[in-house]
C-alpha positions as CSV (number, residue, x, y, z in Angstrom):
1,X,-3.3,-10.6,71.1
2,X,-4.3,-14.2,70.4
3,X,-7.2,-13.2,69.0
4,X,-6.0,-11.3,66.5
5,X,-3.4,-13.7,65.3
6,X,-6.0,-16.4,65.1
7,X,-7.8,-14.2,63.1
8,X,-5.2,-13.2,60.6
9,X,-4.8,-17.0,59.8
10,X,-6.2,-18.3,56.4
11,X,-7.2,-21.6,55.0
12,X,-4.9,-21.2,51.7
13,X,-1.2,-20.2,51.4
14,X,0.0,-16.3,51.6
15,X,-1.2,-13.9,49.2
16,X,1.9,-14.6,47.0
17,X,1.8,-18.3,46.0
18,X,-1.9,-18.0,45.9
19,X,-1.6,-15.2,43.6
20,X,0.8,-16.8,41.5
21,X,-1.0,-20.6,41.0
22,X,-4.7,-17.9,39.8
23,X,-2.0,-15.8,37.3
24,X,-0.7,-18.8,36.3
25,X,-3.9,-21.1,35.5
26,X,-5.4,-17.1,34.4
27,X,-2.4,-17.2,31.2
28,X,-2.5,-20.7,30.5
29,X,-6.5,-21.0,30.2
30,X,-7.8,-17.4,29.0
31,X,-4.9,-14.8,28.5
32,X,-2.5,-17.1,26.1
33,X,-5.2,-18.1,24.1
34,X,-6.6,-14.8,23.7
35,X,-3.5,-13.5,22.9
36,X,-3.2,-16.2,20.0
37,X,-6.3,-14.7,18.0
38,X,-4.9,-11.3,17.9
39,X,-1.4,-13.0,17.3
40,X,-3.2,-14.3,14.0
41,X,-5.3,-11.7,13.5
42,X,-2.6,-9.2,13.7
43,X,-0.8,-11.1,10.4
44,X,-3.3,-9.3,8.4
45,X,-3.1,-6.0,7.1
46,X,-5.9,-3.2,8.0
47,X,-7.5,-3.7,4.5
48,X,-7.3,-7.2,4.6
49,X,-9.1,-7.2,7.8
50,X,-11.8,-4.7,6.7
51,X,-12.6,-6.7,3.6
52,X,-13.0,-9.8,5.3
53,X,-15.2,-8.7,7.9
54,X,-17.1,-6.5,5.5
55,X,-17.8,-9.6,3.2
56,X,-21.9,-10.0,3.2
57,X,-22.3,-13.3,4.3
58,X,-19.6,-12.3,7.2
59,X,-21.6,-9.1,8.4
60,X,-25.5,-11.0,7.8
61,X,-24.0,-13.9,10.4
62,X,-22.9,-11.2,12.9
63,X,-26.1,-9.3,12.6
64,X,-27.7,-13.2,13.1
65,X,-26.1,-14.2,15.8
66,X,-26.3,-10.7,17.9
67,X,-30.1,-10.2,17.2
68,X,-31.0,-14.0,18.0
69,X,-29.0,-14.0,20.4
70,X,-30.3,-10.8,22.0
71,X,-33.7,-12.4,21.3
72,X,-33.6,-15.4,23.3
73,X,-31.9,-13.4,25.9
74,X,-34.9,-11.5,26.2
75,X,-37.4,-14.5,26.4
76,X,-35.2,-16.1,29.2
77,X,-35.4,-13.2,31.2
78,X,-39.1,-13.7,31.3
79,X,-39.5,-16.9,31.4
80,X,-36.2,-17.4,33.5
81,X,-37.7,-15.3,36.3
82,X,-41.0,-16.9,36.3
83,X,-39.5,-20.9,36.7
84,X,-37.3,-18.8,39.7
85,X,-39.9,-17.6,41.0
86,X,-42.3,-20.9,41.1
87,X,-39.0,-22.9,42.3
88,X,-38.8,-20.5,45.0
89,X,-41.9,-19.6,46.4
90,X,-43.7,-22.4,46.1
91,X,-43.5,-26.0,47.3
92,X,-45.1,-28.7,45.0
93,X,-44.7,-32.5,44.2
94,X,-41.3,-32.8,41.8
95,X,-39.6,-29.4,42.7
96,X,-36.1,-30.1,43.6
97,X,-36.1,-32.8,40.1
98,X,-37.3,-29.5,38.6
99,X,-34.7,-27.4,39.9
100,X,-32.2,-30.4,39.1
101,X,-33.3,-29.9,35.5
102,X,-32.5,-26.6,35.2
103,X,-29.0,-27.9,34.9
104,X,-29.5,-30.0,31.8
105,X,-28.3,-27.0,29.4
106,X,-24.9,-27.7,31.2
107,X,-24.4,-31.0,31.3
108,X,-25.9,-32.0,28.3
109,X,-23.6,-31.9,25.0
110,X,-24.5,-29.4,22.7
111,X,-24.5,-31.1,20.1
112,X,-26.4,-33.6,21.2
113,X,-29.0,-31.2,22.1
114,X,-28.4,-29.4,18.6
115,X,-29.7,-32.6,17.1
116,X,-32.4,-33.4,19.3
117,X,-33.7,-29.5,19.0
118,X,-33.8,-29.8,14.9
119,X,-35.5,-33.0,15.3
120,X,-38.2,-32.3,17.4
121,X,-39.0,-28.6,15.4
122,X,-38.8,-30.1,12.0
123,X,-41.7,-30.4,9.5
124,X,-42.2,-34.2,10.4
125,X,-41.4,-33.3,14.5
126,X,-44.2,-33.2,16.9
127,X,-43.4,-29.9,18.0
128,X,-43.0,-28.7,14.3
129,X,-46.2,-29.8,13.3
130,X,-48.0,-27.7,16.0
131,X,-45.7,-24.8,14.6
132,X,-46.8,-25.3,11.0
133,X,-50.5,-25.4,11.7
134,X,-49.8,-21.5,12.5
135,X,-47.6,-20.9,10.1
136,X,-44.4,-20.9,11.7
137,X,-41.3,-22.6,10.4
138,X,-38.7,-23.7,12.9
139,X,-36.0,-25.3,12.0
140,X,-33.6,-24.1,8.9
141,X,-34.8,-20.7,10.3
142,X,-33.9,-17.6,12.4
143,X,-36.7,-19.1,14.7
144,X,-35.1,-22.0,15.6
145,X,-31.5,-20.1,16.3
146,X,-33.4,-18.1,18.9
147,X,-35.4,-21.7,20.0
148,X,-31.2,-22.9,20.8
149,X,-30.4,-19.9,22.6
150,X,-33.6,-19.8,24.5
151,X,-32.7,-23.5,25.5
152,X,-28.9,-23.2,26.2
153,X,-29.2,-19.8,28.3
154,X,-31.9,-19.8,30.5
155,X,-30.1,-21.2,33.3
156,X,-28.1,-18.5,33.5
157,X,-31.0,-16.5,34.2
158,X,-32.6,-19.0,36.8
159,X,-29.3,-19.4,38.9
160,X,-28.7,-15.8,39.0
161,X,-32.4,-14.9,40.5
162,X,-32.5,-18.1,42.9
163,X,-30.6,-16.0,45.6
164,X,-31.9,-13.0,45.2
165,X,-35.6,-14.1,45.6
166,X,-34.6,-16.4,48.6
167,X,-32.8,-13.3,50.0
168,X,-35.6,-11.0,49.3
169,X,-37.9,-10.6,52.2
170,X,-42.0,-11.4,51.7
171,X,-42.5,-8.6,54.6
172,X,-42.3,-6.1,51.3
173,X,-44.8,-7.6,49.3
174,X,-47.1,-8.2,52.6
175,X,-46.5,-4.1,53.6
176,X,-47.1,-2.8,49.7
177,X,-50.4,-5.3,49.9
178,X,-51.5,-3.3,53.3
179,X,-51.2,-0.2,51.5
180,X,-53.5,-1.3,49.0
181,X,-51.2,-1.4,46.6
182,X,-52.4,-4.2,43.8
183,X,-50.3,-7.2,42.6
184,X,-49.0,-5.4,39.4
185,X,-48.0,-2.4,41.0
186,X,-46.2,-4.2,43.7
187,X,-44.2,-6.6,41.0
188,X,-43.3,-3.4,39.3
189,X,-42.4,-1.2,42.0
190,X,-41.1,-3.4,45.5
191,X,-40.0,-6.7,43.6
192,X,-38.8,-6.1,40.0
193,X,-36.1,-3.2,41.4
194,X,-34.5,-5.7,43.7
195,X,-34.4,-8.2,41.0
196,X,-33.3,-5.5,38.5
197,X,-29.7,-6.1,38.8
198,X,-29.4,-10.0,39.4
199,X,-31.9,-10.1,36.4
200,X,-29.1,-8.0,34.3
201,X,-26.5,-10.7,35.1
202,X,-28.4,-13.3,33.9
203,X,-29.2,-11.2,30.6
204,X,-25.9,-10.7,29.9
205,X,-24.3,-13.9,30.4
206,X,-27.3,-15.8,28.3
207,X,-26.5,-12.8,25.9
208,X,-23.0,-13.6,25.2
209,X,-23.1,-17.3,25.7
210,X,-25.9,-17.3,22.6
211,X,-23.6,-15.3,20.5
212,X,-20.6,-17.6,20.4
213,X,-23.1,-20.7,20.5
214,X,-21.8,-23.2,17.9
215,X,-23.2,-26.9,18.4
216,X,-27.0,-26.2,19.6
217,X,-27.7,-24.2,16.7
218,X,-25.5,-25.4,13.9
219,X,-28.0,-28.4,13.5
220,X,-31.2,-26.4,13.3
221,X,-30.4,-23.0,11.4
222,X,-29.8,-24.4,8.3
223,X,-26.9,-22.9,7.6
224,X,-27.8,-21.2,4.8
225,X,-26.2,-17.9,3.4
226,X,-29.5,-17.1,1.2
227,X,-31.9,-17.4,4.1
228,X,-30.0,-15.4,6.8
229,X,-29.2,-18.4,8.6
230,X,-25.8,-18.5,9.0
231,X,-24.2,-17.8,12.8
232,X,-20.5,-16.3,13.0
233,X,-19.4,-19.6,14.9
234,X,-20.4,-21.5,11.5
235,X,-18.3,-19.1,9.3
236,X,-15.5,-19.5,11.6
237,X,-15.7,-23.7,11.1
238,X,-16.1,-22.9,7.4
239,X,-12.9,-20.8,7.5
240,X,-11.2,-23.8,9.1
241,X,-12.5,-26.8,7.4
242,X,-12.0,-25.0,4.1
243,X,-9.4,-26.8,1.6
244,X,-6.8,-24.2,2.5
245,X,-7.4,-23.7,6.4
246,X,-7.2,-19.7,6.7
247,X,-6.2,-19.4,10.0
248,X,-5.8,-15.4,9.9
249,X,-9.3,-15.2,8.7
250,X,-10.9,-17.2,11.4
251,X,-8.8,-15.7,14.0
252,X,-9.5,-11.9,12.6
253,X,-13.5,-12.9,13.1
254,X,-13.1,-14.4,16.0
255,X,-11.2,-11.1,16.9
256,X,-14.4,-8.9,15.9
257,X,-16.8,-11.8,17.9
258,X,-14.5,-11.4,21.2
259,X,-14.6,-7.5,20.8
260,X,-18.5,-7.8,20.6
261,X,-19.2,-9.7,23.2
262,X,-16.5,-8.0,25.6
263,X,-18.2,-4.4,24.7
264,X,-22.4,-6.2,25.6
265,X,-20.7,-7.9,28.9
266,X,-19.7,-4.2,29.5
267,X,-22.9,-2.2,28.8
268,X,-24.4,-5.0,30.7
269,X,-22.2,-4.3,33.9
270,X,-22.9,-0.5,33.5
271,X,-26.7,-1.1,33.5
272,X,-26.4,-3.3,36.4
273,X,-24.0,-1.3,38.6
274,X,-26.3,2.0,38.1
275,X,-29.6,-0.3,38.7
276,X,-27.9,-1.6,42.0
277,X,-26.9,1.8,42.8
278,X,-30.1,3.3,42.4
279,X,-32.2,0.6,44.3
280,X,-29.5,1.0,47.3
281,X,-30.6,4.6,47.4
């Protein structure tokens, strides 16, 4: 009987206060404010709404910002699970500062790395020289959106592997290898579909964080209309820091951005659940 008491005891208060303090910081931080952009948005009339989000400019910067962003996404998730891999399973001078630096995306002000990003890929930057010599023009181009995205989301593709692989047992790889099974066949077939869903997360989150990005990329897109480079979170500023700030408009495509991003988090999360369902089987 003492058992059992001691083991119904928790740490935190009772289910109710505890409750009530994660609704409470759950309003004030996400729900209110979300509730505020359809609050605004909702001031405008269907037709207003349609020909404001239908304006060129507004649909090339959502077609921008989803296809760089889906881009760089893509990259990470290659490059993201080979730095997991190498931090994992292998021991070598300067790892853990490595690992460390995987956290510079975080803690580093966007902005800051905006500038730093549209320095380095310019036409007189060391890295945009190398670029030009192949004929590739970074900065004040779609190529160096996806260059920001790459840089501000691939830790979210890192952190979300690092578990997995230290979880995942080498006795697979060792037992495929006895089977004469080769190296690509083993990546493909024993490792890949117990990365699969972890790998998902880590898509989707550097997915939707590169969509709403604002101060990495605002420094080396460009920001022209002409050119394509233009990123919703710029129009949104633009709709603000107009003479006449047009709240309803920024609000109504910040609406349509939220909507966006809440509908790839939940494809994402389907994928992943039916990956981790079928790899369980």
């Amino acid at each position: 009987m003492t058992g059992k008491k001691q083991q119904g005891k928790r740490v935190l208060p009772g289910f109710g206060l505890t409750m009530g303090i994660t609704v409470a910081m759950l309003s004030l931080l996400v729900l209110i404010p979300l509730a505020s952009i359809l609050a605004y948005s909702f001031r405008l009339s269907f037709d207003e709404f349609w020909e404001l989000i239908s304006r060129p400019n507004v649909r090339q910067a959502f077609l921008t910002s989803t296809g760089c962003a889906f881009l760089a996404a893509l990259i990470n998730c290659v490059f993201g699970l080979n730095l997991a891999w190498i931090l994992v399973r292998y021991d070598f001078p300067g790892r853990r500062l490595m690992d460390a630096m995987i956290e510079l995306p975080f803690a580093l002000p966007t902005s800051v790395a905006g500038i730093t990003l549209s320095r380095m890929y310019s036409d007189q930057g060391v890295l945009g020289q190398l670029l030009q010599k192949i004929g590739v023009k970074a900065s004040y181009s779609k190529v160096g959106i996806v260059i920001a995205m790459v840089f501000i989301g691939i830790p979210f593709v890192v952190r979300a592997l690092q578990p997995v692989l230290e979880k995942l047992p080498k006795s697979l790889e060792e037992a495929s290898e006895m089977l004469g099974a080769s190296r690509i066949y083993t990546f493909r077939r024993v490792i890949l579909p117990e990365l699969m869903p972890a790998l998902l997360t880590g898509f989707g989150l550097a997915l939707a964080r590169g969509i709403g990005e604002y101060g990495s990329v605002i420094y080396i897109s460009g920001n022209s209309e002409k050119a394509g480079t233009q990123v919703v979170s710029y129009v949104i500023m633009q709709k603000l820091n107009s003479g006449s700030v047009d709240y309803e408009g920024a609000a109504a495509i910040a609406l349509v951005l939220l909507v966006v991003s809440f509908l790839l988090l939940f494809l994402v999360s389907v994928v992943q659940i039916a990956a981790g369902r079928r790899t369980k089987g």
